[in-house]
TORPA-4810 file (N, C-alpha, C, O; in nm, 3 decimals):
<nodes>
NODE_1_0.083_-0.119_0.000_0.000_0.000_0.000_0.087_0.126_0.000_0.051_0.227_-0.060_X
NODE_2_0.201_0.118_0.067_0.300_0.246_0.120_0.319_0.257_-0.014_0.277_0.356_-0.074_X
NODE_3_0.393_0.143_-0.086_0.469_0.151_-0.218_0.404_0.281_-0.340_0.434_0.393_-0.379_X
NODE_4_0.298_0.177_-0.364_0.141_0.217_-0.464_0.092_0.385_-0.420_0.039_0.469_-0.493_X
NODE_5_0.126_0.395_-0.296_0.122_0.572_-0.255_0.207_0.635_-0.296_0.185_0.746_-0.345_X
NODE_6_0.367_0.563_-0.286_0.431_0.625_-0.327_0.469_0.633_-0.476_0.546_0.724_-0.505_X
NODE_7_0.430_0.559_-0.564_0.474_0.570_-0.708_0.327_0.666_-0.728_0.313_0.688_-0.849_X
NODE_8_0.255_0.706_-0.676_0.120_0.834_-0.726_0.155_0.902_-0.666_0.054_0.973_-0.656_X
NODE_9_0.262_0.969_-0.580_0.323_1.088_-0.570_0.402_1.103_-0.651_0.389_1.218_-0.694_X
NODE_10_0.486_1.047_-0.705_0.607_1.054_-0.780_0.530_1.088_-0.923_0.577_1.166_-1.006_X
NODE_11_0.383_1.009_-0.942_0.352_1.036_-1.108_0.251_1.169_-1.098_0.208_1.238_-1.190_X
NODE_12_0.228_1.180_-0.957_0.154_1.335_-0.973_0.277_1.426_-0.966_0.262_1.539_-1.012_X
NODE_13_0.347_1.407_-0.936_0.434_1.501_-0.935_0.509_1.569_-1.043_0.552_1.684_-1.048_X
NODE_14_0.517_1.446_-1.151_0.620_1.444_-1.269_0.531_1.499_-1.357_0.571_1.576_-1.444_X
NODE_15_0.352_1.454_-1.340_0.274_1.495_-1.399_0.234_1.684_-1.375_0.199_1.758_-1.467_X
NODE_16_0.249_1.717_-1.262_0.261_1.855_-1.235_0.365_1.939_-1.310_0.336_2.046_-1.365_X
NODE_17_0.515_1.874_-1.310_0.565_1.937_-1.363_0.559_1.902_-1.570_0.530_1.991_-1.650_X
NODE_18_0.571_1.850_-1.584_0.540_1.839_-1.741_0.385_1.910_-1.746_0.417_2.016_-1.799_X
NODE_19_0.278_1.917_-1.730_0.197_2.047_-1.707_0.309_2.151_-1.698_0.327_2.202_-1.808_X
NODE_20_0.374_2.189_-1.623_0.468_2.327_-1.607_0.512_2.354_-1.705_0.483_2.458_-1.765_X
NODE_21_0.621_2.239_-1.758_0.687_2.252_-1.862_0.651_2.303_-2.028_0.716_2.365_-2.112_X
NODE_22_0.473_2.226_-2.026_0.421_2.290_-2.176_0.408_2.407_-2.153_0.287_2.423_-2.170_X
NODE_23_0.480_2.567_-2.107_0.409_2.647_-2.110_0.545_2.749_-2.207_0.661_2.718_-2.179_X
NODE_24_0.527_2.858_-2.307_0.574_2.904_-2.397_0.554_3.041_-2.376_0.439_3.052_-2.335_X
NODE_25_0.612_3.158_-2.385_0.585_3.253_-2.370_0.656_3.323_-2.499_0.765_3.288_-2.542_X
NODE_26_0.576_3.428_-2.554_0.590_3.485_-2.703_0.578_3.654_-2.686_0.524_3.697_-2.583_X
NODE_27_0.619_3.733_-2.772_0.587_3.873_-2.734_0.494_3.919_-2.778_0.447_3.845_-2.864_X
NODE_28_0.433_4.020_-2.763_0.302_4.080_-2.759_0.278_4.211_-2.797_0.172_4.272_-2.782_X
NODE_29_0.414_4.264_-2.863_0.449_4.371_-2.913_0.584_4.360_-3.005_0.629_4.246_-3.022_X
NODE_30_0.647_4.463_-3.060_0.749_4.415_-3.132_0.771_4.403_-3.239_0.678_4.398_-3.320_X
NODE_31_0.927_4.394_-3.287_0.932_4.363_-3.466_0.884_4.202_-3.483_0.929_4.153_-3.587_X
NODE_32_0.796_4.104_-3.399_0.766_4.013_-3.450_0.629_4.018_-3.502_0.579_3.938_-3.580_X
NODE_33_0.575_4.119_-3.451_0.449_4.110_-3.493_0.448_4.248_-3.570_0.514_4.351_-3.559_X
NODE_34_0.309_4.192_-3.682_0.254_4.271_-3.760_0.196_4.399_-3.729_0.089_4.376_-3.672_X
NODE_35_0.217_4.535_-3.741_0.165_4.621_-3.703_0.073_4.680_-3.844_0.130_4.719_-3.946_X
NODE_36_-0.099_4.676_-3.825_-0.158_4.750_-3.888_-0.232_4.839_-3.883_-0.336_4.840_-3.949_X
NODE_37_-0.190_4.951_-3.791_-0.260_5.055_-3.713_-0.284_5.193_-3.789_-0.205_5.248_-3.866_X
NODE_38_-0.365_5.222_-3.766_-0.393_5.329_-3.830_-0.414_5.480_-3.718_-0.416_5.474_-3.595_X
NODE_39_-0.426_5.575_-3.781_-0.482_5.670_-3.733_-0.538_5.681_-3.590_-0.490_5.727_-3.487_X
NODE_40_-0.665_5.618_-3.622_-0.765_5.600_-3.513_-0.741_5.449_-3.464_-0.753_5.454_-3.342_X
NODE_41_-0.720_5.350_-3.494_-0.686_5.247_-3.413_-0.541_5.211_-3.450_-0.470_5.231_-3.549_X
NODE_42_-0.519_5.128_-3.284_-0.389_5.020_-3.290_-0.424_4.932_-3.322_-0.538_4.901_-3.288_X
NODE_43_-0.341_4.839_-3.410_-0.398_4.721_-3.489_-0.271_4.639_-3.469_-0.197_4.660_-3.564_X
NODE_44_-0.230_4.574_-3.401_-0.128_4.431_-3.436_-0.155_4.303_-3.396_-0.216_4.261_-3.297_X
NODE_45_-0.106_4.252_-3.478_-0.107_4.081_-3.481_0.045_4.009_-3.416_0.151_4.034_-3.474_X
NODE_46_0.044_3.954_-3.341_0.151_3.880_-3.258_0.148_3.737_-3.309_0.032_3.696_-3.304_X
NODE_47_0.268_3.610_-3.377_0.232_3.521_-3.342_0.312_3.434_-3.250_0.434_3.441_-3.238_X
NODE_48_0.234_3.353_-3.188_0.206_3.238_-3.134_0.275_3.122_-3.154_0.344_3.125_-3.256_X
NODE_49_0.283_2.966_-3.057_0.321_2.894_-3.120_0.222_2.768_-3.167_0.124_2.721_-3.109_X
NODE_50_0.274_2.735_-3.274_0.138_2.612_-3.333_0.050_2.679_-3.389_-0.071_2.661_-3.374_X
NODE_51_0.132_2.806_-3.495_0.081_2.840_-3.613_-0.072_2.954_-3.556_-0.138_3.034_-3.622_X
NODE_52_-0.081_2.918_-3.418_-0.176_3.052_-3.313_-0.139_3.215_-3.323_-0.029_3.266_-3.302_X
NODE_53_-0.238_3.269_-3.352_-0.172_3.479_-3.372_-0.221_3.525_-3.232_-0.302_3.445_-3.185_X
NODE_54_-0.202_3.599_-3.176_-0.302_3.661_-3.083_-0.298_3.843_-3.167_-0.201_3.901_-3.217_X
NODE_55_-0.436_3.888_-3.155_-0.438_3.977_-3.260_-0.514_4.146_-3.160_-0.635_4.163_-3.150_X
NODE_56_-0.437_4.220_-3.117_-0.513_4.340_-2.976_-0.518_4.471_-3.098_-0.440_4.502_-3.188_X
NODE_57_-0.625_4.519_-3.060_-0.673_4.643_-3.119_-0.717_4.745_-2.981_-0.792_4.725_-2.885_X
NODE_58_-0.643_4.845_-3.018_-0.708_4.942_-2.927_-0.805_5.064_-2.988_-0.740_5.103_-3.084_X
NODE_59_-0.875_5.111_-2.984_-0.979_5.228_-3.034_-0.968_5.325_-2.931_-1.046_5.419_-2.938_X
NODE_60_-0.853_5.321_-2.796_-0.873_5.488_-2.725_-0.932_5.411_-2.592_-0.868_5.376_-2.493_X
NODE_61_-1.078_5.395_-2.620_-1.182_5.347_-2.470_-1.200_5.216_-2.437_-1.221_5.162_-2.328_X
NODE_62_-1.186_5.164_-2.576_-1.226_4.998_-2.618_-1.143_4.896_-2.636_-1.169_4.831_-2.738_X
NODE_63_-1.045_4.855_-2.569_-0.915_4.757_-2.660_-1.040_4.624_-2.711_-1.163_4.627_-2.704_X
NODE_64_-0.971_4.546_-2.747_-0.980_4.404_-2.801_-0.831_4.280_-2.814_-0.718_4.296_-2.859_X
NODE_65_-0.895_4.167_-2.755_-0.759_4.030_-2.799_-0.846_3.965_-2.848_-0.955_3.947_-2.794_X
NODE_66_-0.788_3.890_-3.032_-0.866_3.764_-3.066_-0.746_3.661_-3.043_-0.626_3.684_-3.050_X
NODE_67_-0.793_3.574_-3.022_-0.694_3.442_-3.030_-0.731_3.326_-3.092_-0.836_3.267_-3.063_X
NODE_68_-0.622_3.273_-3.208_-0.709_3.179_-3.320_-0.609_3.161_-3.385_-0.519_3.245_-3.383_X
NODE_69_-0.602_3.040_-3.465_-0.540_3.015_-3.586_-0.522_3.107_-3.645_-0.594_3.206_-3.639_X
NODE_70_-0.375_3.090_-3.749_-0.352_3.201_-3.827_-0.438_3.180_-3.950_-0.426_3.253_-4.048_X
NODE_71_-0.504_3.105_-3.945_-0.587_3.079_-4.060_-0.725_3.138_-4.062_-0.802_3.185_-4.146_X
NODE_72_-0.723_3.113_-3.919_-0.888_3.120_-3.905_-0.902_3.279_-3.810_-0.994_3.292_-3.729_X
NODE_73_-0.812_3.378_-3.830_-0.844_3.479_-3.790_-0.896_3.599_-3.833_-0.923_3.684_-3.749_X
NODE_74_-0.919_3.622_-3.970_-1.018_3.647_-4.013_-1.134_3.594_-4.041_-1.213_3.687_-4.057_X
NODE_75_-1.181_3.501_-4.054_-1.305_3.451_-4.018_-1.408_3.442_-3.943_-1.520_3.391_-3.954_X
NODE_76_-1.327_3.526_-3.829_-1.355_3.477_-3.644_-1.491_3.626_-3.694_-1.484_3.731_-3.758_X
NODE_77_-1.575_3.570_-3.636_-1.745_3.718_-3.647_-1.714_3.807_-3.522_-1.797_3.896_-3.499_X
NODE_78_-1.579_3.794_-3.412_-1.614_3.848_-3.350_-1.438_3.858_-3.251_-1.370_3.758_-3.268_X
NODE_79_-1.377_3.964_-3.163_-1.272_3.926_-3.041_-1.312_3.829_-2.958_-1.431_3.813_-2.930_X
NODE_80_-1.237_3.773_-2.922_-1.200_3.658_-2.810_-1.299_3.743_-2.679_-1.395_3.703_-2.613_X
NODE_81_-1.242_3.843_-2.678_-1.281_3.986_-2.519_-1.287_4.082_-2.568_-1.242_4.097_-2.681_X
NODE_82_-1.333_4.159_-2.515_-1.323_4.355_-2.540_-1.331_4.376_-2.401_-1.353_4.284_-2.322_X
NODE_83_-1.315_4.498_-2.365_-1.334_4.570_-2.248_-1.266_4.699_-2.280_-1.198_4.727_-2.379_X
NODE_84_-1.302_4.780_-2.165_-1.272_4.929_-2.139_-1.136_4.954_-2.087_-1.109_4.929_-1.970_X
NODE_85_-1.043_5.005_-2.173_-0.899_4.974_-2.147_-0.847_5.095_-2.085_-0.899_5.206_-2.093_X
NODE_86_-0.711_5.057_-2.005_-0.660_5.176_-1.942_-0.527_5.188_-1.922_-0.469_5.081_-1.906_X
NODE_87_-0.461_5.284_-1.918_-0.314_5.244_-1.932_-0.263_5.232_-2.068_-0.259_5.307_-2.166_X
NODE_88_-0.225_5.110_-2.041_-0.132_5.061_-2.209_-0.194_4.948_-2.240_-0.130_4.890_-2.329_X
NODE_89_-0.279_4.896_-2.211_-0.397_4.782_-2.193_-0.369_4.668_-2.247_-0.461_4.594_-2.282_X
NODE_90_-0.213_4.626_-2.268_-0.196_4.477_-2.248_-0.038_4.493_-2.220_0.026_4.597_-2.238_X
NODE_91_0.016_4.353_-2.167_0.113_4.352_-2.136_0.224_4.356_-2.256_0.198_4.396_-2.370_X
NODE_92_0.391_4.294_-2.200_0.453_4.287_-2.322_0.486_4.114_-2.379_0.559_4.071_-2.469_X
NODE_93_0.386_4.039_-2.271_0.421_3.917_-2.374_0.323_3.799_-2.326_0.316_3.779_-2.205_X
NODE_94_0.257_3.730_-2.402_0.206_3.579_-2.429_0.251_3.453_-2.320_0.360_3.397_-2.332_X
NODE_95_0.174_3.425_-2.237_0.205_3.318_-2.201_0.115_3.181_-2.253_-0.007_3.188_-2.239_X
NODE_96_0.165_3.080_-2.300_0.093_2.976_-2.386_0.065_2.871_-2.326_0.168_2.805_-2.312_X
NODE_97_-0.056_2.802_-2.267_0.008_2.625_-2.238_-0.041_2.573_-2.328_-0.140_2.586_-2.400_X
NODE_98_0.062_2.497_-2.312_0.044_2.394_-2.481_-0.023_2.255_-2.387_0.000_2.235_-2.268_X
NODE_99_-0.117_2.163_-2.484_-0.090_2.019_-2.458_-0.095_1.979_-2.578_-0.178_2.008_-2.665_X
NODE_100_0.050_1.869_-2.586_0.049_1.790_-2.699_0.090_1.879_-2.846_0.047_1.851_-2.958_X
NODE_101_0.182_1.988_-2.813_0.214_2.096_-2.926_0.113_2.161_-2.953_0.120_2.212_-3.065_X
NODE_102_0.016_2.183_-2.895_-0.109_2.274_-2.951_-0.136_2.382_-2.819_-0.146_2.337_-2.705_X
NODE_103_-0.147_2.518_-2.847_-0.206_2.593_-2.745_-0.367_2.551_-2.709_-0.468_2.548_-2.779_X
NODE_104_-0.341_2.522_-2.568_-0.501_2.499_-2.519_-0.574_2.640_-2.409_-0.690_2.648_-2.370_X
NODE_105_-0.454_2.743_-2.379_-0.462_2.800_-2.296_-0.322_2.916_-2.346_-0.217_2.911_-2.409_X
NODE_106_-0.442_3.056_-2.238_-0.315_3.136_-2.279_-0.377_3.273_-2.166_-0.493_3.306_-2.142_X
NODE_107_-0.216_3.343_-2.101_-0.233_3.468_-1.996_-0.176_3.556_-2.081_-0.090_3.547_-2.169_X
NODE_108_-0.259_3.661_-2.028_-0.180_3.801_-2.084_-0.219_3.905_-1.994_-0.339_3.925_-1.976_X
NODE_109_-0.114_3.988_-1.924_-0.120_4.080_-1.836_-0.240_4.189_-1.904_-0.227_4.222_-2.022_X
NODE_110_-0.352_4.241_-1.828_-0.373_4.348_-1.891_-0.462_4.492_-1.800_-0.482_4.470_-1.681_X
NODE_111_-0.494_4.584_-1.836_-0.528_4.707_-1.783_-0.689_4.710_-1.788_-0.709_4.647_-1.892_X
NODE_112_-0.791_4.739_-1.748_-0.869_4.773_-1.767_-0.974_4.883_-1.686_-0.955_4.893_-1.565_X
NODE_113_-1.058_4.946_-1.731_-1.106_5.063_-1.608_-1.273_4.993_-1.613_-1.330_4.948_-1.712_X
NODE_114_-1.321_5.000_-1.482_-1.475_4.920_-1.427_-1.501_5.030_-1.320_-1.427_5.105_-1.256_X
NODE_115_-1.678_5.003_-1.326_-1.719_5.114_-1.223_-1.765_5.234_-1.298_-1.736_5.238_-1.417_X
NODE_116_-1.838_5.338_-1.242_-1.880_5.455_-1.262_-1.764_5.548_-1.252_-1.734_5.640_-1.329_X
NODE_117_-1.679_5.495_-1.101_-1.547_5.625_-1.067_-1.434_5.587_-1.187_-1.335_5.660_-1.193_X
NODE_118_-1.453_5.446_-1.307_-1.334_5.420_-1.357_-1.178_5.375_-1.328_-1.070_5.400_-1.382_X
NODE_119_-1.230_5.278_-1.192_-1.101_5.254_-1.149_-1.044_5.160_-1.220_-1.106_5.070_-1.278_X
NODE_120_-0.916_5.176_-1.218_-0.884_5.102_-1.297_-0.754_4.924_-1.240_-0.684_4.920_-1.139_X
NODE_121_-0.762_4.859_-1.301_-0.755_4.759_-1.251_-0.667_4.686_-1.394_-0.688_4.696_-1.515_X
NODE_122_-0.530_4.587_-1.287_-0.430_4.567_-1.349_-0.414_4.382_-1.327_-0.350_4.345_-1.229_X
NODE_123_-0.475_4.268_-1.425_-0.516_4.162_-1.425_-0.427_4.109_-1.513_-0.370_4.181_-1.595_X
NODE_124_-0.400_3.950_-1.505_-0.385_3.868_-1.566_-0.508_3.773_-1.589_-0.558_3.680_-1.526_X
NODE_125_-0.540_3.853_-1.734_-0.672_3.776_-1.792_-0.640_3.572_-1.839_-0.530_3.521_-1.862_X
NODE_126_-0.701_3.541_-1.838_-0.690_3.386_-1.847_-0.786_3.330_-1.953_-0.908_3.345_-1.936_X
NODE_127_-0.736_3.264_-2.066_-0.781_3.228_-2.205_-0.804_3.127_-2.197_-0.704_3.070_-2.154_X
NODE_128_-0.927_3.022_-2.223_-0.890_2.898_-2.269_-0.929_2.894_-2.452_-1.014_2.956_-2.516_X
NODE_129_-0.840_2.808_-2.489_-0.860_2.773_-2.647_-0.904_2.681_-2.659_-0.873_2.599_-2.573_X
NODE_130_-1.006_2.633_-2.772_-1.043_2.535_-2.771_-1.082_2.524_-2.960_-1.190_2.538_-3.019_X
NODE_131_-0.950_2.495_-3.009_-0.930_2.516_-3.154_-0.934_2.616_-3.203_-0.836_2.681_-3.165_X
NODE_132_-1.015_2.691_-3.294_-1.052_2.794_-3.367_-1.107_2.885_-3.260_-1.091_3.005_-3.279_X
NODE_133_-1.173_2.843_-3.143_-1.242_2.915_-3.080_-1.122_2.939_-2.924_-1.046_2.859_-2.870_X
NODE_134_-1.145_3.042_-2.904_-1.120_3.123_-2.773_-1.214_3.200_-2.633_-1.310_3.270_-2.665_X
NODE_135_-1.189_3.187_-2.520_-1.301_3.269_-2.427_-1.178_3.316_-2.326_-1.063_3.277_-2.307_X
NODE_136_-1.235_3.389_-2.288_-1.164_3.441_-2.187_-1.279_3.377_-2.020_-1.398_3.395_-1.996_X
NODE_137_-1.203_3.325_-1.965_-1.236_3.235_-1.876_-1.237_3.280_-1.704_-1.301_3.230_-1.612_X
NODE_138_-1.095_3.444_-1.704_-1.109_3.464_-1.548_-0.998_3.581_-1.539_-0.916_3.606_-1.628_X
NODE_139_-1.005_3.632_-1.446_-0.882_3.696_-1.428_-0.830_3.730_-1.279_-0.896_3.775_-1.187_X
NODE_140_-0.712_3.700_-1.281_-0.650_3.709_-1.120_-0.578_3.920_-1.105_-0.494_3.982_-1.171_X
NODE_141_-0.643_3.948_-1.021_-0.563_4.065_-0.980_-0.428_4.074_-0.980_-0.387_3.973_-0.921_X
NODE_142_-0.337_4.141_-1.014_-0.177_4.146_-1.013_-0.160_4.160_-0.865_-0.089_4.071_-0.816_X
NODE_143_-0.198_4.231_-0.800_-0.188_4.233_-0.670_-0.218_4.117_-0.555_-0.175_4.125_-0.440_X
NODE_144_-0.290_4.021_-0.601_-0.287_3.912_-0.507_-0.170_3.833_-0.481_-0.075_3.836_-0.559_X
NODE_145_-0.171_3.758_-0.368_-0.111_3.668_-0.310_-0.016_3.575_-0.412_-0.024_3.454_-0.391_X
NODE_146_0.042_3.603_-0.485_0.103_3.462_-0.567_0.000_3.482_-0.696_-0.071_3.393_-0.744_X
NODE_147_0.008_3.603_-0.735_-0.084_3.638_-0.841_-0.049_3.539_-1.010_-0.119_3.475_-1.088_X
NODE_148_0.121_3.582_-0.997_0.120_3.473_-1.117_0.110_3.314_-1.083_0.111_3.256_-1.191_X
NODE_149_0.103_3.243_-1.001_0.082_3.101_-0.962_-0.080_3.072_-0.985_-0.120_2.967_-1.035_X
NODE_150_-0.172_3.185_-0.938_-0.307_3.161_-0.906_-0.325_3.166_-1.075_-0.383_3.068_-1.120_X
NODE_151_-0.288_3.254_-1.160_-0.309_3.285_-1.275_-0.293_3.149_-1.381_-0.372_3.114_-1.469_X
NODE_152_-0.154_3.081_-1.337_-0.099_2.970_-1.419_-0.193_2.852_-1.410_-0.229_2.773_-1.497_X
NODE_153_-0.238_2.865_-1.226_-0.280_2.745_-1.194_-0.468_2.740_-1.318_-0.526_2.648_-1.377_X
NODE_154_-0.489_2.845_-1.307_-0.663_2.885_-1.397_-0.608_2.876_-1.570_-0.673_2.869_-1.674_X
NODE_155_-0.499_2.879_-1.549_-0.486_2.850_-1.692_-0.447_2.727_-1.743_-0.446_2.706_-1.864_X
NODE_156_-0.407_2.618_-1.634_-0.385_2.503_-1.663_-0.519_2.405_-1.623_-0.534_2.289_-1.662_X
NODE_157_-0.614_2.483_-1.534_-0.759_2.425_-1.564_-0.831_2.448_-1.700_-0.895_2.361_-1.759_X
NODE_158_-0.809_2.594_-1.751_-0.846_2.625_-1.844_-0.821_2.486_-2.011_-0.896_2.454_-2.104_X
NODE_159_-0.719_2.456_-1.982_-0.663_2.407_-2.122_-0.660_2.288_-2.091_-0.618_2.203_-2.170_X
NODE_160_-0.711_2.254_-1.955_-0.771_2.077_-1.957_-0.959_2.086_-2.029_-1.009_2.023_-2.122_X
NODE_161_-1.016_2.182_-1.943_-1.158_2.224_-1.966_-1.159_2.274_-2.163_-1.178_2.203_-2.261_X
NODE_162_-1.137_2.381_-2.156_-1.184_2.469_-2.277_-1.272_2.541_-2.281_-1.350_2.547_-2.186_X
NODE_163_-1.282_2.598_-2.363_-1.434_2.680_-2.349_-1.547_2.626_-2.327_-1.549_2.516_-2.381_X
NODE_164_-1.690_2.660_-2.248_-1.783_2.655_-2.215_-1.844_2.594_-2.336_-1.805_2.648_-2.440_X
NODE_165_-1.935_2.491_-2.353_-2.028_2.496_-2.512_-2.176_2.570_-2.436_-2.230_2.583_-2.326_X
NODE_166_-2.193_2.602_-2.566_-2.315_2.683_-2.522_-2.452_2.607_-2.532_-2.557_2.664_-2.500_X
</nodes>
């Protein structure tokens, strides 16, 4: 019995860390990504790994992240999220978990203002992917307790789960 306990610590354990290990981080600004901004909006495309873009538009009040195949990102009817942005309203880089070479999950630091007074509030939003499709699933305050652990840990539920079906 001791034994059999102990080889399911050892495989949760190895299994915890290989979870750790699929995780990839990419930039989110930069000469890697495409900049198509105009005038009135910021427009760039970042990519990803496993052929994934993540694509943020800002309009001033409104940012946007889509996340999707590079194939299937124009196609998409709609962003991954929007919200009321503040600051510089995303961070400077992609965190990915992969399972099995494929992004199933993905963090990205970001800004946003909530409320009537507009306060504004500094999150690591939490993605799950689930192929073509993307949701944004949660977000941990930067300021909490082990903010990036709580963040990793929702993103490695995230990319076992996936998005919600409707």
């Amino acid at each position: 019995m001791r034994r059999e306990f102990a080889v399911a610590i050892v495989l949760g354990i190895s299994g915890v860390h290989g979870a750790l290990a699929q995780s990839k981080f990419t930039p989110a600004t930069g000469p890697a990504c495409k900049d198509e901004s105009t005038d009135e909006l910021g427009l760039w495309t970042c990519p990803g790994p496993a052929g994934y873009v993540v694509s943020f538009a800002d309009e001033g009040n409104i940012v946007s992240v889509t996340i999707a195949p590079r194939s299937a990102i124009e196609k998409l009817s709609g962003p991954t999220a929007q919200w009321r942005g503040a600051r510089k309203s995303f961070g400077e880089k992609v965190q990915w978990i992969m399972r099995a070479g494929v992004p199933r999950a993905a963090v990205i630091r970001t800004w946003r203002k909530v409320g009537e007074d507009e306060k504004e509030l500094q999150e690591l939003s939490v993605f799950a992917i689930s192929g073509a499709k993307a949701c944004l699933v949660g977000s941990v305050d930067v300021h909490a307790h082990r903010a990036n652990d709580a963040a990793l840990g929702r993103a490695q539920q995230a990319a076992n789960a996936g998005c919600p079906r409707k």
